[in-house]
Backbone atoms as SQL, in Angstrom:
CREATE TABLE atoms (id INTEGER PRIMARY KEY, chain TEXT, resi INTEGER, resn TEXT, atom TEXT, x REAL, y REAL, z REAL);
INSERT INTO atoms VALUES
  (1, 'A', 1, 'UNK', 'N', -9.594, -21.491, 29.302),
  (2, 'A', 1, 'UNK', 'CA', -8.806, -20.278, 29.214),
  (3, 'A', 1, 'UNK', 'C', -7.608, -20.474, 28.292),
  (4, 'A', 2, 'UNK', 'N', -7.118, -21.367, 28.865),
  (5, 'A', 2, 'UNK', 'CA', -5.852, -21.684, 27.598),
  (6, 'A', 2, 'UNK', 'C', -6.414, -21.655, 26.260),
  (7, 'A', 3, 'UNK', 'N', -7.343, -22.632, 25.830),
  (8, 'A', 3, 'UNK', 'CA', -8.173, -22.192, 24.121),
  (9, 'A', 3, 'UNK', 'C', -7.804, -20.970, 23.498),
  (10, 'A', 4, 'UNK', 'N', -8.450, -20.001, 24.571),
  (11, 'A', 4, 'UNK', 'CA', -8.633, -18.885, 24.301),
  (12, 'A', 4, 'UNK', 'C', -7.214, -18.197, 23.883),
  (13, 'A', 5, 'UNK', 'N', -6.576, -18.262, 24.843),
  (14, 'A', 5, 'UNK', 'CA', -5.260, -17.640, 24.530),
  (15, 'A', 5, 'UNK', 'C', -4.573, -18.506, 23.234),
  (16, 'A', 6, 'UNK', 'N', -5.276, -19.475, 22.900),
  (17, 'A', 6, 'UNK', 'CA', -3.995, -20.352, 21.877),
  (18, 'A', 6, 'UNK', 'C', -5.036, -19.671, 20.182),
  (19, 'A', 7, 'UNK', 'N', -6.379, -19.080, 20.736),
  (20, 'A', 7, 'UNK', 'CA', -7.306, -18.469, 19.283),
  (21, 'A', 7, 'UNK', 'C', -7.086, -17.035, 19.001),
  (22, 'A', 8, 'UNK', 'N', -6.152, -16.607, 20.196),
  (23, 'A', 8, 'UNK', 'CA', -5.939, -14.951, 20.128),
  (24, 'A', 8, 'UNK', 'C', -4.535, -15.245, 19.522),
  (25, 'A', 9, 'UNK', 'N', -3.701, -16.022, 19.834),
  (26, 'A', 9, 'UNK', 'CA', -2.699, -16.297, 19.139),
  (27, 'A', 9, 'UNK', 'C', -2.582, -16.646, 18.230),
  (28, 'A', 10, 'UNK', 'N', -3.288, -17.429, 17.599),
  (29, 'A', 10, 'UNK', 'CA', -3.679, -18.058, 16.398),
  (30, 'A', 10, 'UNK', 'C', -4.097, -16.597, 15.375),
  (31, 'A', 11, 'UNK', 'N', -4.697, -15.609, 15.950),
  (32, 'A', 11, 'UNK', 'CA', -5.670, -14.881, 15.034),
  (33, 'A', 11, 'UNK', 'C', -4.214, -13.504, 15.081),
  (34, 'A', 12, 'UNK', 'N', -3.656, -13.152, 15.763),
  (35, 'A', 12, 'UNK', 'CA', -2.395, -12.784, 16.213),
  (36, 'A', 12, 'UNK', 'C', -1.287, -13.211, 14.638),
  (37, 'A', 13, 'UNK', 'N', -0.898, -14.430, 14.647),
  (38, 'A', 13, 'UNK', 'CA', -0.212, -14.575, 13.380),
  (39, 'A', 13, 'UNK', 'C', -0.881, -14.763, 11.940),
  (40, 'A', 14, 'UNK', 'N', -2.220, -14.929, 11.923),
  (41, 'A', 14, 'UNK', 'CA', -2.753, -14.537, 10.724),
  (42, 'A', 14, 'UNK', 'C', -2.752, -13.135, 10.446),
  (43, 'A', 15, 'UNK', 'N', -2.965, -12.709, 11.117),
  (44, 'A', 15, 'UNK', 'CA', -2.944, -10.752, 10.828),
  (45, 'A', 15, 'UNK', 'C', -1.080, -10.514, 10.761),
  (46, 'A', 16, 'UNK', 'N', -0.321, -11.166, 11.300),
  (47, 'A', 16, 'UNK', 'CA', 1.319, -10.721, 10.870),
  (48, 'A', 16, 'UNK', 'C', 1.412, -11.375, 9.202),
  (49, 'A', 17, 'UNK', 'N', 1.113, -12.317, 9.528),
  (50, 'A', 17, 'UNK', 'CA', 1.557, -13.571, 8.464),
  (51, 'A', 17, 'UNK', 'C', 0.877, -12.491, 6.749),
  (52, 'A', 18, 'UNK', 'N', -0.665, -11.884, 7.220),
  (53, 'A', 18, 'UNK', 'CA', -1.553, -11.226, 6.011),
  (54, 'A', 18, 'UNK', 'C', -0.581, -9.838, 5.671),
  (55, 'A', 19, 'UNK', 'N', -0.286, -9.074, 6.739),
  (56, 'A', 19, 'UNK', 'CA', 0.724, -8.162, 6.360),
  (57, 'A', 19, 'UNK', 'C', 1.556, -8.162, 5.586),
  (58, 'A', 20, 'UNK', 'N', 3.037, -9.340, 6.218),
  (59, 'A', 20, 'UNK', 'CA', 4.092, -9.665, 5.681),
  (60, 'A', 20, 'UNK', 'C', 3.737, -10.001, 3.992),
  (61, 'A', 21, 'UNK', 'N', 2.538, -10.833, 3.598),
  (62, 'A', 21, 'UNK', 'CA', 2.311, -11.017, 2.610),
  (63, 'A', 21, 'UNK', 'C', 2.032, -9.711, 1.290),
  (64, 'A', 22, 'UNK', 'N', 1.185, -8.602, 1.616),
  (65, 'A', 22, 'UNK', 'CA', 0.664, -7.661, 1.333),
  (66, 'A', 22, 'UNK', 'C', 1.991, -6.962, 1.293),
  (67, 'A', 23, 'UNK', 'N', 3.055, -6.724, 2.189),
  (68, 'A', 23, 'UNK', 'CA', 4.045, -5.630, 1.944),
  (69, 'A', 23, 'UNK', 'C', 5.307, -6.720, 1.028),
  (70, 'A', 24, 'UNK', 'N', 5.348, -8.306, 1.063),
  (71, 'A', 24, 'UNK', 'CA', 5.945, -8.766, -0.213),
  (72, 'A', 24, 'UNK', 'C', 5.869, -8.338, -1.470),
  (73, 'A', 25, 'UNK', 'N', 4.471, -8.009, -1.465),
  (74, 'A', 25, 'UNK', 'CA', 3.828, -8.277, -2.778),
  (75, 'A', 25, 'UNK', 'C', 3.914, -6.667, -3.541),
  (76, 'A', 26, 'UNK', 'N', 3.842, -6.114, -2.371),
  (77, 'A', 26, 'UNK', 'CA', 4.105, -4.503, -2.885),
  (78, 'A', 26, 'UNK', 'C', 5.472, -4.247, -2.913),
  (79, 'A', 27, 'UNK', 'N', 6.540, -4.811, -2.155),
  (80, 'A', 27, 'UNK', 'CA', 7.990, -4.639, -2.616),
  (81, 'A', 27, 'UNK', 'C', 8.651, -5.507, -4.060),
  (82, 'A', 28, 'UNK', 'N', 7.363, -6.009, -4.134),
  (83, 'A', 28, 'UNK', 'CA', 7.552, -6.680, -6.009),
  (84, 'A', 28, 'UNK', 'C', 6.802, -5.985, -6.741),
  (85, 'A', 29, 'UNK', 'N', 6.140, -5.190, -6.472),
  (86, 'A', 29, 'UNK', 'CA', 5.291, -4.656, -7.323),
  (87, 'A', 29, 'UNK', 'C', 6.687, -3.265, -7.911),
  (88, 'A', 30, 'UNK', 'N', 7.117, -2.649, -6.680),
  (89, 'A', 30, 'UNK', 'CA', 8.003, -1.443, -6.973),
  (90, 'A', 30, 'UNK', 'C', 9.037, -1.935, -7.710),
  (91, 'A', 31, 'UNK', 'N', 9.666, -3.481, -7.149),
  (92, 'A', 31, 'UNK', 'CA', 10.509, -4.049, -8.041),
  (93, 'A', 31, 'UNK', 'C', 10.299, -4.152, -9.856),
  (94, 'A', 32, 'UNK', 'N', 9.377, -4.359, -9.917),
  (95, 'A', 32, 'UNK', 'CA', 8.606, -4.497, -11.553),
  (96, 'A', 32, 'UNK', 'C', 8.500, -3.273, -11.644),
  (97, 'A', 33, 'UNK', 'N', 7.908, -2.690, -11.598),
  (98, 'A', 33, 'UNK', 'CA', 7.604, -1.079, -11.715),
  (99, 'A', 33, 'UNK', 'C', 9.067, -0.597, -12.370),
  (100, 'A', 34, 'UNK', 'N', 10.391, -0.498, -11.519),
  (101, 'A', 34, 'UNK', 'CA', 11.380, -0.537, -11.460),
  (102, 'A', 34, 'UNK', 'C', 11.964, -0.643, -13.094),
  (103, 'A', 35, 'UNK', 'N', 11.757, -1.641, -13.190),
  (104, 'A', 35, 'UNK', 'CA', 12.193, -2.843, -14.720),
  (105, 'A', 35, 'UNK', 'C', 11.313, -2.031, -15.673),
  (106, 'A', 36, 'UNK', 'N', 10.113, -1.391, -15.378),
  (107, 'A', 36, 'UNK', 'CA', 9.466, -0.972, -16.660),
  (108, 'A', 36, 'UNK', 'C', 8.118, -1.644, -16.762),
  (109, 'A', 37, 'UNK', 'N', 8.026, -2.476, -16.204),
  (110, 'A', 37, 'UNK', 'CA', 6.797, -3.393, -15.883),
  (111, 'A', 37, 'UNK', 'C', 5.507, -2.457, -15.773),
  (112, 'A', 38, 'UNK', 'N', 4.674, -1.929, -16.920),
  (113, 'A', 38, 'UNK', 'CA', 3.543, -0.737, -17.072),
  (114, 'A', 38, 'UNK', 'C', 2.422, -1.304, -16.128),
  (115, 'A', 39, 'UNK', 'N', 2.183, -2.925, -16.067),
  (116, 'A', 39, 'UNK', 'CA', 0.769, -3.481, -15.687),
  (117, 'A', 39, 'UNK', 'C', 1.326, -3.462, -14.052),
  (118, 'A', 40, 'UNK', 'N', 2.804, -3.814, -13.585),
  (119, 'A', 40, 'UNK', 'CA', 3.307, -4.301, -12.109),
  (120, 'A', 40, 'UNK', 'C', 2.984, -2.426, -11.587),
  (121, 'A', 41, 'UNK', 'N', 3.365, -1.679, -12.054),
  (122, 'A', 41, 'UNK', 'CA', 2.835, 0.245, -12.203),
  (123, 'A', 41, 'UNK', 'C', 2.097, 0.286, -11.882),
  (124, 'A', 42, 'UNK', 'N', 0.670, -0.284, -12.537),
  (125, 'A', 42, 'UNK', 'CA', -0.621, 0.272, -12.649),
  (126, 'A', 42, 'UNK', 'C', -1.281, -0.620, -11.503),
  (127, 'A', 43, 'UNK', 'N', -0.708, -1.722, -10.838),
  (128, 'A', 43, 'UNK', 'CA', -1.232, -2.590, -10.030),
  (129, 'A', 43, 'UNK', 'C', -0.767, -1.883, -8.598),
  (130, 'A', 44, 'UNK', 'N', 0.329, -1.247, -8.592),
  (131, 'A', 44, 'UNK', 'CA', 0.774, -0.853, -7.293),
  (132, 'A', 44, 'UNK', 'C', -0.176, 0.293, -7.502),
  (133, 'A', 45, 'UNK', 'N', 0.033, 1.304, -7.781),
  (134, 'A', 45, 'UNK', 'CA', -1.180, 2.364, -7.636),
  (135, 'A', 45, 'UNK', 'C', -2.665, 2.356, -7.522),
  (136, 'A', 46, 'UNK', 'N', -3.532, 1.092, -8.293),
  (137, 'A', 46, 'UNK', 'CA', -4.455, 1.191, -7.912),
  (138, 'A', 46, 'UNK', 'C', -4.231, 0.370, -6.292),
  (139, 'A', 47, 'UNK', 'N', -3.080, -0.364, -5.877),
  (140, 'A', 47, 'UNK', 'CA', -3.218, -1.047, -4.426),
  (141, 'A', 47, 'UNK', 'C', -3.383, 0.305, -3.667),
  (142, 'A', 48, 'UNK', 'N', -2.856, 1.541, -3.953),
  (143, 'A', 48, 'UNK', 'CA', -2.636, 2.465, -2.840),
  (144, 'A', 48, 'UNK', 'C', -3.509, 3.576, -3.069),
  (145, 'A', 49, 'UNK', 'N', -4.423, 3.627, -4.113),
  (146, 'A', 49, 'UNK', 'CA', -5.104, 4.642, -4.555),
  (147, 'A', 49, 'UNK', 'C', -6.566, 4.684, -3.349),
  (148, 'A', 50, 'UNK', 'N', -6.669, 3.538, -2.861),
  (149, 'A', 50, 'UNK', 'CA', -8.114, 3.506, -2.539),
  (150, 'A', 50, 'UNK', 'C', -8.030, 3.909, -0.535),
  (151, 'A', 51, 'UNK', 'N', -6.967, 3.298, -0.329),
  (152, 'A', 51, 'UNK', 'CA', -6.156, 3.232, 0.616),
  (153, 'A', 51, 'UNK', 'C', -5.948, 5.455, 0.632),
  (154, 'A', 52, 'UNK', 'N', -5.489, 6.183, 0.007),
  (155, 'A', 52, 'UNK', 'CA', -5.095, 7.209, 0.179),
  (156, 'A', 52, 'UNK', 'C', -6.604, 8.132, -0.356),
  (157, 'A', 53, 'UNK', 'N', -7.519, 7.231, -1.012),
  (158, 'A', 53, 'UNK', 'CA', -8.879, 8.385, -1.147),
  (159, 'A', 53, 'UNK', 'C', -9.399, 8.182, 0.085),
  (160, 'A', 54, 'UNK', 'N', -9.704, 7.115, 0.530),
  (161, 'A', 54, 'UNK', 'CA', -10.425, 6.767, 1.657),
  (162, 'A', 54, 'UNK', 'C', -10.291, 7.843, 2.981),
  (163, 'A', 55, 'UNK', 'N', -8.348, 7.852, 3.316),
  (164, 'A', 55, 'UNK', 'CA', -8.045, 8.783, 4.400),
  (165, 'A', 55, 'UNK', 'C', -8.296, 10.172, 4.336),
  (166, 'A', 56, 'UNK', 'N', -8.002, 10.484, 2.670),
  (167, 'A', 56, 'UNK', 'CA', -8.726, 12.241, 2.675),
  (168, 'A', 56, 'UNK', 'C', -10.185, 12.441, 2.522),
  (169, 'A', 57, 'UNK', 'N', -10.403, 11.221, 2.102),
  (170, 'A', 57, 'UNK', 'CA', -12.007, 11.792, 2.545),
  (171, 'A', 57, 'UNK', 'C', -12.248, 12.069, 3.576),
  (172, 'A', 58, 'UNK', 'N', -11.856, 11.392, 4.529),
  (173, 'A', 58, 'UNK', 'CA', -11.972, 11.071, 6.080),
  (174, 'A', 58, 'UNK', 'C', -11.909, 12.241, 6.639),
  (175, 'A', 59, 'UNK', 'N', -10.487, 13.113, 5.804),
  (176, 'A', 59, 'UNK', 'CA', -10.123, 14.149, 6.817),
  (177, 'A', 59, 'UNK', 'C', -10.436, 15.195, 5.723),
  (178, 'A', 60, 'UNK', 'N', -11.119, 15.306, 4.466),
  (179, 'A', 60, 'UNK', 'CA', -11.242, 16.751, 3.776),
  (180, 'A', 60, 'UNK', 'C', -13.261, 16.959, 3.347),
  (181, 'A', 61, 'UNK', 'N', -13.618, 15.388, 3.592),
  (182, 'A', 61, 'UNK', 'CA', -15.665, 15.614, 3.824),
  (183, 'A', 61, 'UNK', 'C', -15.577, 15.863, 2.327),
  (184, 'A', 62, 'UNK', 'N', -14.604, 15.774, 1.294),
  (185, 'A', 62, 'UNK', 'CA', -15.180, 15.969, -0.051),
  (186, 'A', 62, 'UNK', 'C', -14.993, 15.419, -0.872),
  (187, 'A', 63, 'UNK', 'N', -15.462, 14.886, -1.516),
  (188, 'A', 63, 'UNK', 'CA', -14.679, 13.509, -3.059),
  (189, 'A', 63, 'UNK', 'C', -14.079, 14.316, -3.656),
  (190, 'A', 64, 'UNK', 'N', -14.258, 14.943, -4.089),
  (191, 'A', 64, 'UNK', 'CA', -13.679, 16.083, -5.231),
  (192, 'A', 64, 'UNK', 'C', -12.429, 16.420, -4.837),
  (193, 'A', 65, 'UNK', 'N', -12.595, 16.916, -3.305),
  (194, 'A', 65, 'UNK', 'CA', -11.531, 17.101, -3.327),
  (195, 'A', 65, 'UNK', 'C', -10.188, 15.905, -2.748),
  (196, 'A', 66, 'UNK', 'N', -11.185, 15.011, -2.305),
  (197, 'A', 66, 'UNK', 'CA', -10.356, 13.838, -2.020),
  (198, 'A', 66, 'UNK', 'C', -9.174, 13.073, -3.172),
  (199, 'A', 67, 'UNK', 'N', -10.582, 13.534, -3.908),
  (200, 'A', 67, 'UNK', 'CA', -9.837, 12.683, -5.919),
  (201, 'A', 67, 'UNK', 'C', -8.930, 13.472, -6.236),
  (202, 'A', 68, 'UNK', 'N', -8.484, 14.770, -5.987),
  (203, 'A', 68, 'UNK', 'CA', -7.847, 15.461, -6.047),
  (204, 'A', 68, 'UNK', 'C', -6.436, 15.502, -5.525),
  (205, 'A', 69, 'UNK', 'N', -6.348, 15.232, -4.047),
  (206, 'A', 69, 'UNK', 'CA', -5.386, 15.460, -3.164),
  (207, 'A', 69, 'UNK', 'C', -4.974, 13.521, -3.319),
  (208, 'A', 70, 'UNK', 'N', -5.998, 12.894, -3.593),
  (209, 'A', 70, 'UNK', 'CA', -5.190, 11.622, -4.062),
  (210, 'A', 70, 'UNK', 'C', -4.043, 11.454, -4.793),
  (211, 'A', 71, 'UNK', 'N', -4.481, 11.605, -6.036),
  (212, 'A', 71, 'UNK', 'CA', -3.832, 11.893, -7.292),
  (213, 'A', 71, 'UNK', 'C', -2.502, 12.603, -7.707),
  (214, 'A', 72, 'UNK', 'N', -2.476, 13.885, -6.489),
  (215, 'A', 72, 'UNK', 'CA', -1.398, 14.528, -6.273),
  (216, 'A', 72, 'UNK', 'C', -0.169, 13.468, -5.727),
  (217, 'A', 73, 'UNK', 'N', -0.970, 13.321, -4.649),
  (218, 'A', 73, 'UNK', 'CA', 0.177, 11.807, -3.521),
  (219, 'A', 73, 'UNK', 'C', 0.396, 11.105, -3.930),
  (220, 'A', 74, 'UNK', 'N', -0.324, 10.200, -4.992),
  (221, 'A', 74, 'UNK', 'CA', 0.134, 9.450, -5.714),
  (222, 'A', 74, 'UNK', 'C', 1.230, 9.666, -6.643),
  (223, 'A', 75, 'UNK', 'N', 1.287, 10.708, -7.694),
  (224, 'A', 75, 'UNK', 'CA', 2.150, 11.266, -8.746),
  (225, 'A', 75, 'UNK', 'C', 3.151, 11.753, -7.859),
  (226, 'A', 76, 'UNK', 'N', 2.942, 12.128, -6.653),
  (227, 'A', 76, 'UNK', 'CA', 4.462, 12.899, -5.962),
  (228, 'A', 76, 'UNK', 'C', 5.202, 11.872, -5.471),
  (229, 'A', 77, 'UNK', 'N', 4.844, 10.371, -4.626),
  (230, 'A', 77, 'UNK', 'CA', 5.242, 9.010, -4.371),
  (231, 'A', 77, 'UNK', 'C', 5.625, 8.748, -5.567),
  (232, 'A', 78, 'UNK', 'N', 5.127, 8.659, -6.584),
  (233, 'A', 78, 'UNK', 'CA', 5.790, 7.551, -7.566),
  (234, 'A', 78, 'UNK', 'C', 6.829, 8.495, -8.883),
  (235, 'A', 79, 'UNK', 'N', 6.904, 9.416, -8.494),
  (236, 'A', 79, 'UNK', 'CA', 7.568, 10.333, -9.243),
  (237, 'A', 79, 'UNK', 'C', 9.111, 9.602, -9.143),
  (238, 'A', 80, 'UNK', 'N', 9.696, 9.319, -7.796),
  (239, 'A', 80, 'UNK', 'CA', 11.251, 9.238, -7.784),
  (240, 'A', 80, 'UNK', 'C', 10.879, 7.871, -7.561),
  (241, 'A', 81, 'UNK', 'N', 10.470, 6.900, -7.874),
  (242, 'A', 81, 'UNK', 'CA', 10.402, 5.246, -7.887),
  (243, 'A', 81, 'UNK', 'C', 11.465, 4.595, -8.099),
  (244, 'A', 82, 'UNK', 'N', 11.644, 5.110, -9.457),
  (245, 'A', 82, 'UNK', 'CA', 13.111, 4.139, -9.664),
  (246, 'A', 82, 'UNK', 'C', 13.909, 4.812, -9.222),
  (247, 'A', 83, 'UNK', 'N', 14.584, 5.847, -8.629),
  (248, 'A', 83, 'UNK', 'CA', 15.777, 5.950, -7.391),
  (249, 'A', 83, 'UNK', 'C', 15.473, 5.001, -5.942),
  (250, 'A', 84, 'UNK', 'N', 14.536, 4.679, -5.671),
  (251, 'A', 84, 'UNK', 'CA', 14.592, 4.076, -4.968),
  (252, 'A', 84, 'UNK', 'C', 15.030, 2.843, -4.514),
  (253, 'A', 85, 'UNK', 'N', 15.878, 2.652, -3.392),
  (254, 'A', 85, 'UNK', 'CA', 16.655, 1.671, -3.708),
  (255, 'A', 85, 'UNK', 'C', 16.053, 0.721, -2.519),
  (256, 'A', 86, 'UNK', 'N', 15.625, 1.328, -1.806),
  (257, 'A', 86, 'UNK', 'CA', 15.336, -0.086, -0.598),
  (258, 'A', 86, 'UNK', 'C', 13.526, 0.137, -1.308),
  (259, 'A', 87, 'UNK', 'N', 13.184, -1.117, -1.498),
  (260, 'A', 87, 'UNK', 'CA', 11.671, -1.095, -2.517),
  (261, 'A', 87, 'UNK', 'C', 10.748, -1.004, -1.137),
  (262, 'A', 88, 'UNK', 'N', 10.913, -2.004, 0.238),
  (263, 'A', 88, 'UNK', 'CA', 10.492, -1.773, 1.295),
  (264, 'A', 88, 'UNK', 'C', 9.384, -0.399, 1.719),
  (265, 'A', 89, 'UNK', 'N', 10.408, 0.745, 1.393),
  (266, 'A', 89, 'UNK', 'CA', 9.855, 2.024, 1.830),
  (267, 'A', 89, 'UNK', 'C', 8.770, 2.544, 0.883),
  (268, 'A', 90, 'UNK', 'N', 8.373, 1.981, 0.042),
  (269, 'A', 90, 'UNK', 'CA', 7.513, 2.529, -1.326),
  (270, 'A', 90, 'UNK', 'C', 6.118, 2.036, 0.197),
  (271, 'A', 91, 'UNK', 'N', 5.124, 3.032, 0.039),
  (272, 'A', 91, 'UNK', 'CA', 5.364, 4.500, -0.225),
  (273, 'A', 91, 'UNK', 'C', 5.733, 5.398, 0.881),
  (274, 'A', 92, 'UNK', 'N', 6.505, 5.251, 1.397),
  (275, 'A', 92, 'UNK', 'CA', 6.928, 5.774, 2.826),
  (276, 'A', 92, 'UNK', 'C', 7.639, 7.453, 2.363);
């Protein structure tokens, strides 16, 4: 029993530890973005593009219009980027 609890724990800080990593990497990405960085830009958006078709598909049953209502969220998120000052909240 103990094992067990020390492999749920174990599997417990790999899933914090994979997060923390993933939202570093995207609060450097906005950071570059920031600076002008076109490729650190184009890397954060495709991170969130697939991530935001996926959920409207989910909830609109249509690519078309999924690709659609993506694209919007995307351009309306990254519109005020560089005002942003805590990079954290990208895309909150």
């Amino acid at each position: 029993m103990n094992r067990l609890s020390n492999t749920d724990d174990l599997h417990y800080r790999v899933t914090i530890l994979r997060g923390l990593k993933e939202h570093s990497f995207n609060e450097w990405l906005v950071i570059e973005s920031q600076r002008g960085e076109k490729d650190a830009f184009t890397t954060l958006i495709k991170n969130w593009e697939q991530r935001y078709f996926l959920y409207a598909l989910n909830r609109l049953k249509s690519p078309e219009a999924a690709k659609d209502v993506t694209q919007e969220s995307l351009i309306c998120i990254s519109r005020p980027l560089n005002k942003l000052s805590n990079q954290a909240n990208y895309p909150k």
